[in-house]
C-alpha angles and dihedrals in degrees: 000000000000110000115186125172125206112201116200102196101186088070110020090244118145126193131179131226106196148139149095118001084175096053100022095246114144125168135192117225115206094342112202116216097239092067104039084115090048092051085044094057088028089061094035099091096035108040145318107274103250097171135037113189123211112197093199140320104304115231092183110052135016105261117249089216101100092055098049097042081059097045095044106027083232122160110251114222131200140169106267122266088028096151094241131153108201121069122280143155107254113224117206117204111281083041113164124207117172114208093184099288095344110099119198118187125193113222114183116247107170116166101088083052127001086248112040129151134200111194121228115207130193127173127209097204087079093063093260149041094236110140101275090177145343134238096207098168110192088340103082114018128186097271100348140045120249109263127264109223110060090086099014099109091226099315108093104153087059090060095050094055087058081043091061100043084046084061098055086059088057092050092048080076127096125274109238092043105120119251108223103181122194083230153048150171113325085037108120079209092091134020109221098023115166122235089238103090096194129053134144133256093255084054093047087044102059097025115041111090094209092058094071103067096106087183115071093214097057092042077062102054103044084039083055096047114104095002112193114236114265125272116274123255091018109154085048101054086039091048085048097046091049090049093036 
């Protein structure tokens, strides 16, 4: 399996290109419009891109989506009852998609949006289909979660309570799987997010100060402390992404 990060430092936003060596099935997780052209030479030698992931409805950045679906003819994935309006295959949690030997699996994660995805991947390259990493988008951060107000419709604190019990699916994963977040410092999607973009779920789990609030209320209050302001422009990124 080919793994290949893409870090956009003016706004701490981080996307995937990965997949199938084997079969020639690469995938794009939460593309970001200013590197449409870097996925596309990235890919050229390894495969042709089939898939592009969105883990939810960005509120931060314009997708890149739109741009390399129609630069690749690849099929565009989100979490079902996004809100969008192009056409797309909905994924429900449990949701299974085969690149050749490389299994990506949707699990629901709402609480930084109402649909919100985290995406599951297994390779079989490596003798099972047990979980190798984890594309968790704005749910699980790098020392933080991904905050609960940017698509909560005046009830934030709702939306920090799913976020919580989202969390606790994460976690059911095992420790050593790899934490691959759609953000990282310099992202106004968090508030104490590490500059290392990447970690994995035993780390998270001991060190991540917002994972040991067994009660959902008080997870919310402390998610919901010293909040950053929102990101500018946001009705209208999230308008664009919706419309692609």
């Amino acid at each position: 399996m080919i793994l290949r990060p893409f870090l956009y430092d003016p706004t701490g936003c981080a996307s995937f290109l990965f997949g199938c060596l084997t079969h020639r099935k690469l995938a794009v997780v939460d593309p970001h419009e200013a590197l449409v052209d870097s996925y596309i030479a990235a890919a050229e030698e390894a495969g042709p891109i089939v898939a592009v992931f969105e883990t939810h409805v960005q509120a931060d950045h314009v997708s890149g989506l739109a741009a390399l679906v129609a630069a690749t003819g690849a099929t565009a994935y989100l979490p079902a009852d996004a809100g969008v309006d192009f056409t797309h295959t909905a994924l429900d949690d449990g949701g299974i998609v085969e690149l050749g030997n490389t299994i990506v699996r949707a699990l629901s994660v709402p609480g930084h949006a109402p649909a919100h995805h985290a995406y599951v991947v297994a390779d079989r390259k490596r003798g099972s289909e047990a979980p190798w990493l984890v594309f968790t988008g704005d749910s699980l951060l790098v020392g933080d979660v991904g905050r609960p107000d940017l698509h909560a419709n005046g009830d934030a604190r709702a939306m920090g309570r799913r976020l919580h019990d989202s969390l606790q699916r994460l976690l059911e994963l095992p420790d050593h799987v790899s934490v691959y977040p759609s953000h990282y410092a310099g992202s106004v999607c968090g508030r104490q997010l590490s500059g290392n973009p990447f970690s994995t779920i035993g780390f998270e789990r001991r060190h991540n100060r917002m994972l040991q609030h067994a009660n959902a209320e008080t997870f919310a209050t402390a998610l919901l402390s010293e909040m950053p302001p929102a990101p500018e422009r946001q009705a209208e990124i999230v308008a664009a992404n919706r419309r692609a």
